[in-house]
Each structure stands twice: as C-alpha cells, then as structure tokens.
C-alpha positions in Angstrom: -11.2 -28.6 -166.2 -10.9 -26.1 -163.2 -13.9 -23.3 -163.2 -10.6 -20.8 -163.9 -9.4 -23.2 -166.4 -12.7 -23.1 -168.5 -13.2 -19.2 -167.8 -9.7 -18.6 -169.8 -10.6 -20.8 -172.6 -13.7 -19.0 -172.6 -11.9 -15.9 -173.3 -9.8 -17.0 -175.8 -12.3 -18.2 -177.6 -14.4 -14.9 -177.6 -11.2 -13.1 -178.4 -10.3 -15.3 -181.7 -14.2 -15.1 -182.7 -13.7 -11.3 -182.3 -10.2 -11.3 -184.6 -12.1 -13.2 -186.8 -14.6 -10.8 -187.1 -12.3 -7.8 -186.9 -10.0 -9.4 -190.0 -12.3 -10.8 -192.5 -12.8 -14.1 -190.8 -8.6 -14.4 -190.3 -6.7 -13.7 -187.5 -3.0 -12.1 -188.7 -0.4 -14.7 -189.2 1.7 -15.3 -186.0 1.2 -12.0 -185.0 2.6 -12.6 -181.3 6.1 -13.7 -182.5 5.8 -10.8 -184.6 5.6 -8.6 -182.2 8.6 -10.6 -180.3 10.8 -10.5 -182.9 10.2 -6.4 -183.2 10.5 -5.9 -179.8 13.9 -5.1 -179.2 14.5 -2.4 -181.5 11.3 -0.7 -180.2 12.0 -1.2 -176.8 15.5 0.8 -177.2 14.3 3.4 -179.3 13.8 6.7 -177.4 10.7 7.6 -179.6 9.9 4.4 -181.9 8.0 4.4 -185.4 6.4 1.4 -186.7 6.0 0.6 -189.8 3.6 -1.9 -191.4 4.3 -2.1 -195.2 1.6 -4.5 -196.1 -1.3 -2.8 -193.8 -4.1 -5.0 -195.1 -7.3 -5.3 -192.7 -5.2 -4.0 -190.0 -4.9 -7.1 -187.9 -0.8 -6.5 -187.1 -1.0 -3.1 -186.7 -3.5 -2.9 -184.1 -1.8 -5.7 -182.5 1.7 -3.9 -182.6 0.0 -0.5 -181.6 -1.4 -2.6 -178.4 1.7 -4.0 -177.4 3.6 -1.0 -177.6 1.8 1.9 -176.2 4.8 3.8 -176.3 5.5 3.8 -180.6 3.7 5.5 -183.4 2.9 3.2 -186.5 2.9 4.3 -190.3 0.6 1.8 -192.2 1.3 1.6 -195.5 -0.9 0.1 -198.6 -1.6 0.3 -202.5 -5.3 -0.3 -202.0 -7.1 2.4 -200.8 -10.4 0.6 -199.4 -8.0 -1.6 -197.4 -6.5 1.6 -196.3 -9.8 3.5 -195.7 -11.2 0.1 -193.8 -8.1 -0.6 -191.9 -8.0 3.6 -190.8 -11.5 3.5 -189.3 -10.5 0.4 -187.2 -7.4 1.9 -186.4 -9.1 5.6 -185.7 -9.3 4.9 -181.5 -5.1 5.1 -181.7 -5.6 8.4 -183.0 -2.4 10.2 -184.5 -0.2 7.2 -182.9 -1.3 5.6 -186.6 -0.7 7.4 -189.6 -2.0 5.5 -192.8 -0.2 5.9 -196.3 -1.7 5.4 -199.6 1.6 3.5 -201.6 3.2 0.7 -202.6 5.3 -0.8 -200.0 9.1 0.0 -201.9 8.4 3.9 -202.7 10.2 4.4 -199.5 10.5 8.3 -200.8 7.0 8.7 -200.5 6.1 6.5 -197.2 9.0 9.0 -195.0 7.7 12.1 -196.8 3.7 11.5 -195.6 2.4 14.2 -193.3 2.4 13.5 -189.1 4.7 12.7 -186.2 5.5 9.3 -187.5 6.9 10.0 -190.9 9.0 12.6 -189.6 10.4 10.9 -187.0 11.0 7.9 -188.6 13.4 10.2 -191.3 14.4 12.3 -188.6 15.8 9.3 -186.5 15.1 6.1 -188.4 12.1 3.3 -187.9 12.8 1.0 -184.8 10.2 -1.9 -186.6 9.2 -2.8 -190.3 7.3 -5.4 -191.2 6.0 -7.0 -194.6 3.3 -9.6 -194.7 3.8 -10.4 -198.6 1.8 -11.7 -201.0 -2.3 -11.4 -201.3 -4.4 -10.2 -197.9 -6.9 -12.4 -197.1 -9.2 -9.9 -197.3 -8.5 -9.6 -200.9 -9.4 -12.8 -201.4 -12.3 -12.9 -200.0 -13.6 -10.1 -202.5 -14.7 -12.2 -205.1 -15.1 -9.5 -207.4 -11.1 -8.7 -207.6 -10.3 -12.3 -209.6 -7.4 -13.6 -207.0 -9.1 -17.0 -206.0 -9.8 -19.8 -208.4 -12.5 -21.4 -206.7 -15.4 -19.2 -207.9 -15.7 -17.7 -211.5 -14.7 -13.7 -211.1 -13.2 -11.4 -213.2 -9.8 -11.6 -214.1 -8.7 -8.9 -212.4 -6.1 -9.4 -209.7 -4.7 -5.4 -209.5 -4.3 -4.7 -205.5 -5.0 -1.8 -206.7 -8.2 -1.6 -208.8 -7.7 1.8 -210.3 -4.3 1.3 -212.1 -2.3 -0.9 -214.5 -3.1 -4.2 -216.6 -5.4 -6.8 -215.1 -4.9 -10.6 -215.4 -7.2 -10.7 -218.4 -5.0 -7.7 -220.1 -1.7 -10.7 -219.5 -4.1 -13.4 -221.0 -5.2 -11.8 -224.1 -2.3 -9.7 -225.0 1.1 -11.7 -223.9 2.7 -13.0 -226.9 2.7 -17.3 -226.7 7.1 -16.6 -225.5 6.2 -14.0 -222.7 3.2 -15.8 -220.9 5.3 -18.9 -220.8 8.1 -16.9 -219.1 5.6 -15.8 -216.5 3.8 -18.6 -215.7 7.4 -20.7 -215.5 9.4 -18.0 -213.7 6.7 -16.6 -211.1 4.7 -19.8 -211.0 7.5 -22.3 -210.8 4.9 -24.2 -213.6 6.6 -26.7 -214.8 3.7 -26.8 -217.8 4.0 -23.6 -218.8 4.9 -23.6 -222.2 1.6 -26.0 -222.9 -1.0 -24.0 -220.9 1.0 -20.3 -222.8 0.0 -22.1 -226.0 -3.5 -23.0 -225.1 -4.7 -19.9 -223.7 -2.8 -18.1 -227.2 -5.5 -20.6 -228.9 -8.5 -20.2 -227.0 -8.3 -16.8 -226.8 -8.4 -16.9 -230.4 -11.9 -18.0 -230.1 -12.7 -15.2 -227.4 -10.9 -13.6 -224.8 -10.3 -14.4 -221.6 -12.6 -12.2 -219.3 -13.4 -14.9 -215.8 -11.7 -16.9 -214.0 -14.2 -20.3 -214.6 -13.1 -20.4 -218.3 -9.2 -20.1 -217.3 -9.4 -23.0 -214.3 -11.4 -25.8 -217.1 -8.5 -24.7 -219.8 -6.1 -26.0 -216.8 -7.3 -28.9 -216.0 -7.8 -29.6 -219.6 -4.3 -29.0 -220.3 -2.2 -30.2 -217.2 -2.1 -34.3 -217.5 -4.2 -36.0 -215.1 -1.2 -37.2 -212.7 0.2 -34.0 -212.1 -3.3 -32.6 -211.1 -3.1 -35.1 -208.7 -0.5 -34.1 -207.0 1.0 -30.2 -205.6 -2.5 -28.7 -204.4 -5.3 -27.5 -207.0 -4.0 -26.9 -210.3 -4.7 -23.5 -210.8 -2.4 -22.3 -208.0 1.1 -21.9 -209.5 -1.1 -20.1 -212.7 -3.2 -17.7 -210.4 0.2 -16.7 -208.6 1.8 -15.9 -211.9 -0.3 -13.6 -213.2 -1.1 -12.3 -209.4 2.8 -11.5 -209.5 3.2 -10.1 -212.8 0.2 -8.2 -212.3 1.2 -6.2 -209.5 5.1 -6.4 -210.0 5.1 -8.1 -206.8 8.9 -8.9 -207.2 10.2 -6.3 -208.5 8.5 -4.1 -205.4 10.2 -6.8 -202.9 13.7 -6.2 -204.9 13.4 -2.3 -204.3 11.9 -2.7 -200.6 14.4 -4.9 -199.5 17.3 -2.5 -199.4 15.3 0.1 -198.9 13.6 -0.7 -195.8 16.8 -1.7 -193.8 18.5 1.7 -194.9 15.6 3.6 -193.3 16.2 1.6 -189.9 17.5 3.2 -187.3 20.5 2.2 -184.7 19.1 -1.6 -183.2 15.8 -1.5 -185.8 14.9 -4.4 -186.9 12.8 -5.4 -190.1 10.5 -8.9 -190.4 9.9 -9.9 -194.0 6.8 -12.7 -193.8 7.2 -14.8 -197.3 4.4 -17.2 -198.4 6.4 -18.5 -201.5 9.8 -19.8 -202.8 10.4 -16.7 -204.9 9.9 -14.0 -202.2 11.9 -16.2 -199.4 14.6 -16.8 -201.8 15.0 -12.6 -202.9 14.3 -12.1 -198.9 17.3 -14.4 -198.1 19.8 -13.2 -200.3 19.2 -9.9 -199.5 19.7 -10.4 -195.8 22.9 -12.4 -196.4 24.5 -9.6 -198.9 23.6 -7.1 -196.1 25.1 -8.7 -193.1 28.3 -9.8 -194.8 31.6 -8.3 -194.3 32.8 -6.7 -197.8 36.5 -7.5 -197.0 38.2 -9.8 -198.5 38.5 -13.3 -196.9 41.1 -14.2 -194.2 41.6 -10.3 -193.0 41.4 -10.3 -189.1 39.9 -6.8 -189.4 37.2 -5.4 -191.4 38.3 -2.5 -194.0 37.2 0.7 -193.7 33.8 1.2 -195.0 33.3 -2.7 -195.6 32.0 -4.1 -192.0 28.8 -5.2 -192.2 25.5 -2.7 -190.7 23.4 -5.4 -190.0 22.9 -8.7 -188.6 20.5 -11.6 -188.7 19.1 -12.7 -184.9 17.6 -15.7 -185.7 19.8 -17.6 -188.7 17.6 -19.4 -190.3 14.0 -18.5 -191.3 11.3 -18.8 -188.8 8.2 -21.4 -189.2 5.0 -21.5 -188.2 4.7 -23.6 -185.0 1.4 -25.9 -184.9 -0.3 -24.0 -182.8 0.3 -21.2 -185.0 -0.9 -23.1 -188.0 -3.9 -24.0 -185.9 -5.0 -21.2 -184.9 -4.5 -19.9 -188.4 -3.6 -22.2 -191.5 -2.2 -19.4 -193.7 0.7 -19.4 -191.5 1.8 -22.9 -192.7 3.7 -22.1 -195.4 4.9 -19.0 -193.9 8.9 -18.0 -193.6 9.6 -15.6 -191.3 13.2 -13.5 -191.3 14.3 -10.6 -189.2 17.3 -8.3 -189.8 19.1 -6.0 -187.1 20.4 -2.5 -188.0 23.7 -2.9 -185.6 24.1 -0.1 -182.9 27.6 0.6 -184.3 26.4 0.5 -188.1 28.6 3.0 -189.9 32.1 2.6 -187.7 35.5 2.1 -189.6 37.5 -0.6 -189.5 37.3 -2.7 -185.9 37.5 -6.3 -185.1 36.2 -8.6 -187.8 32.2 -9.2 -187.3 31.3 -12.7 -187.8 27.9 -12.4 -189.9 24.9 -14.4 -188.1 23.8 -16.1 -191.6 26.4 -19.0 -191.4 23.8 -22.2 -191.4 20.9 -20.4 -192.9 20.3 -23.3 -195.1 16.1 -22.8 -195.4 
C-alpha cells in the first residue's frame, strides 16, 4: 500500500472511530446515499428546509447539515434527552438547526415550531424529509428503557419515558384475545396465541415487571425447532409490544401522507424501514400517491386526478455490503424515496406513467 494509500485509510478509520463515538458506538445507516437520494430537491430549492423526523443521536442531521451548507434542518423527536443530546451536538450549526420536541406525524405541530426553518418550510414547503423508523440505537443501548432482550431491564419500551403505557402495563393488563392480536399482527409471531396465554398465566402468579422473566417464559413456550431458526426468539415479541407501545404504526399511517403534502415543488421524502410492516404501509402509500386517479385506458389524465408525485428509484433500496459493513443495522434496511413533481397540482395534461410499475420488494 502507497504511503498516500495508508494515509486515507488512516483517515477513515479515525473518522468512523469518531462517528462511533459521536453516535453511541453507530455510525447512521447509509447516511451518504441518504444524502444522494435528497439531494435533488435541495439543490433546486431556492431556500431548502430539512427535515429529520426520527432525529435520534443526531448522526443524519449533522451529516445532511454538512453536505448542504446552504439548507436549514428541523429535527424532530418524542424523546426529549435524545433531543437535548442531539441539540448540543448540533449547537455549532447554530439557528441552521431547529430541534422539535414531537412525534414524527403531528405535522401541525412540527410547521408551527418557532425559527426560520418552520416557517419557511410552511411558507414554501420542505425540499427533504427523512424517517429512520423503528428504535435508535441509542435507545437501545440505555438499558434502563426495556427495548433489548439480552439483559434483564424494565419493561418499559415508551420512546418517550414520561407518557403512556409501558410494555409491562401490555403484559399485565391485555386480556388473553388482545395480547395475542399484538404479538401476531405487529410481531408477525406465528406462536402468539400460546405465549398470550402463558404470560395471562404467569402473571397470575406475579406481574410482569423485567425483561429476564419475559425472555425464559419464551423460550419455555416456543418449541425447540422454531428457536432454532429466525434469530433469537424474543425478537418478533420485543417488537410487538415496542410497536404497540408507542403506536409506531399508527404514527407511520398519519406521517406518510402527511409528510409528502408538506413537500414542496421537486421535494423529495426517504422513509428508512427496518421491518415487513413499516415497508409494506411505506409501499402502498407511495404507490396510492403516484398513481393516476383516472380511470384505466384514458390517454389523458382528468382534471384533478394526475398524480403529484413520483417514485425515482422503483423498487426499494438495500443496503450494499459495504454499507452493511460499515454498519450491520443497515442489513435489513429498505430504503424508498418519493418526488413532489414540479407540476404537482396542473389539470388535465398528457397521461403520467407512474414510476412504481416493477416495485415488487
């Protein structure tokens, strides 16, 4: 290797050792296609707002704030130590970042904050959304808020820790009908009903307060073969309640339409999905957006039905290996971007063909 060779992997070593640092030990998933896939509707806007939905440690914001010197970023979260921790390492951008305190669908609230960014962004639309969904990393991390199953925690699981039902609350008080509707439907656990009516009897005995006692009555319950097979067992369980806990899907259902109306002319919005459900609601809502309403066979659109938006890329993005390897969350990732079209709003015109014809993932 060439002395310039070893100086540049040098330096990309220190610099992924510093992400690490800066992000809980994670660098943000595939935050340079990211950026790639946002850069055309903040590149035409005459004064761009970014918005991160999902703000987290900060990791894509700073990133997107970097590469665009020229756009102001709203960054947007339910947890307000994220928020405060993710502020202080965003503070050198100054009032380029504004942070929010909310969850990523109460759009109402996000465009009505204080600062240049929120009124712009209502005043002339947001050139670039993004939603990294599901559980931070950093979250994770904090033993103490219940969301991994490898250490014995409290069952908590709330984003944010000063509202609403915790895990626990689901355990003890879900009749045996509605915890098996959970686990099955945001779980996709295919032994749902059994482990609904074990935890209805053990908690008989005591109620469910940390994780430990939850993981053995899982392995006690699901047969042997099946634990063998699909990752740890606790998984599809832990993302149940994590889901039902937070309404995760009924927030993705609201943000979805919300977050492409508030883009403006050429915006475009990246939803990052990390499971089945989320990819699936992210997918339908992009191909019911970029459709024609017309009926079929019309070689013109009626007025009022043409579609607004677009999809660039089709299908949904993966992680490449490098990708991966420089971060393994990414390897289940799906990435999908939707286009506000420059002419969103016009009557009638030639026919648009919609860019979702293939999108088969």
């Amino acid at each position: 290797m060439s002395a310039a060779a070893s100086g540049r992997a040098g330096g990309d070593a220190r610099r992924q050792a510093e992400d690490r640092a800066a992000n809980h030990g994670h660098v943000p998933v595939m935050r340079a296609r990211v950026a790639e896939l946002l850069a055309p509707g903040i590149e035409a806007a005459e004064n761009p707002v970014i918005l991160d939905g999902t703000l987290g440690a900060g990791g894509h914001a700073e990133h997107l704030l970097e590469a665009f010197p020229q756009a102001l970023l709203i960054g947007v979260d339910r947890d307000a130590e994220a928020l405060a921790n993710a502020s202080e390492r965003l503070a050198r951008f100054g009032d380029r970042f504004s942070p929010v305190r909310a969850r990523f669908d109460e759009f109402d609230r996000i465009l009505a904050a204080p600062g240049e960014a929120p009124r712009l962004a209502r005043e002339e639309g947001i050139a670039g959304a993004l939603f990294d969904l599901g559980v931070s990393s950093m979250q994770l991390d904090e033993e103490e808020r219940g969301f991994a199953y490898r250490v014995d925690a409290p069952l908590d699981m709330r984003m944010d820790p000063s509202s609403g039902p915790t895990a626990a609350d689901v355990l003890n008080t879900y009749d045996h009908g509605r915890l098996a509707r959970v686990l099955s439907t945001y779980g996709e656990e295919r032994f749902a009903g059994k482990i609904a009516a074990a935890v209805v009897r053990e908690r008989e005995r005591a109620p469910f307060e940390t994780s430990a006692r939850l993981v053995e009555l899982l392995y006690d319950t699901i047969p042997a073969p099946a634990r063998r097979t699909g990752g740890h067992p606790a998984k599809r369980t832990f993302q149940a309640l994590r889901v039902e806990v937070n309404g995760e899907l009924d927030s993705l259902k609201a943000a979805l339409p919300a977050a492409c109306h508030a883009l403006g002319p050429g915006g475009r919005a990246v939803f990052m999905s990390y499971q089945s459900l989320e990819d699936r609601l992210v997918k339908r809502a992009f191909k019911d957006l970029s459709s024609s309403k017309s009926p079929a066979g019309l070689p013109v659109d009626l007025p009022g039905t043409a579609p607004e938006y677009r999809l660039p890329t089709g299908k949904a993005i993966k992680a490449t290996a490098e990708e991966i390897e420089d971060n393994p969350r990414a390897a289940p990732v799906r990435v999908r971007v939707i286009e506000r079209l420059p002419t969103a709003g016009a009557e009638g015109g030639a026919k648009q063909a919609t860019s979702n014809r293939g999108d088969e993932r």
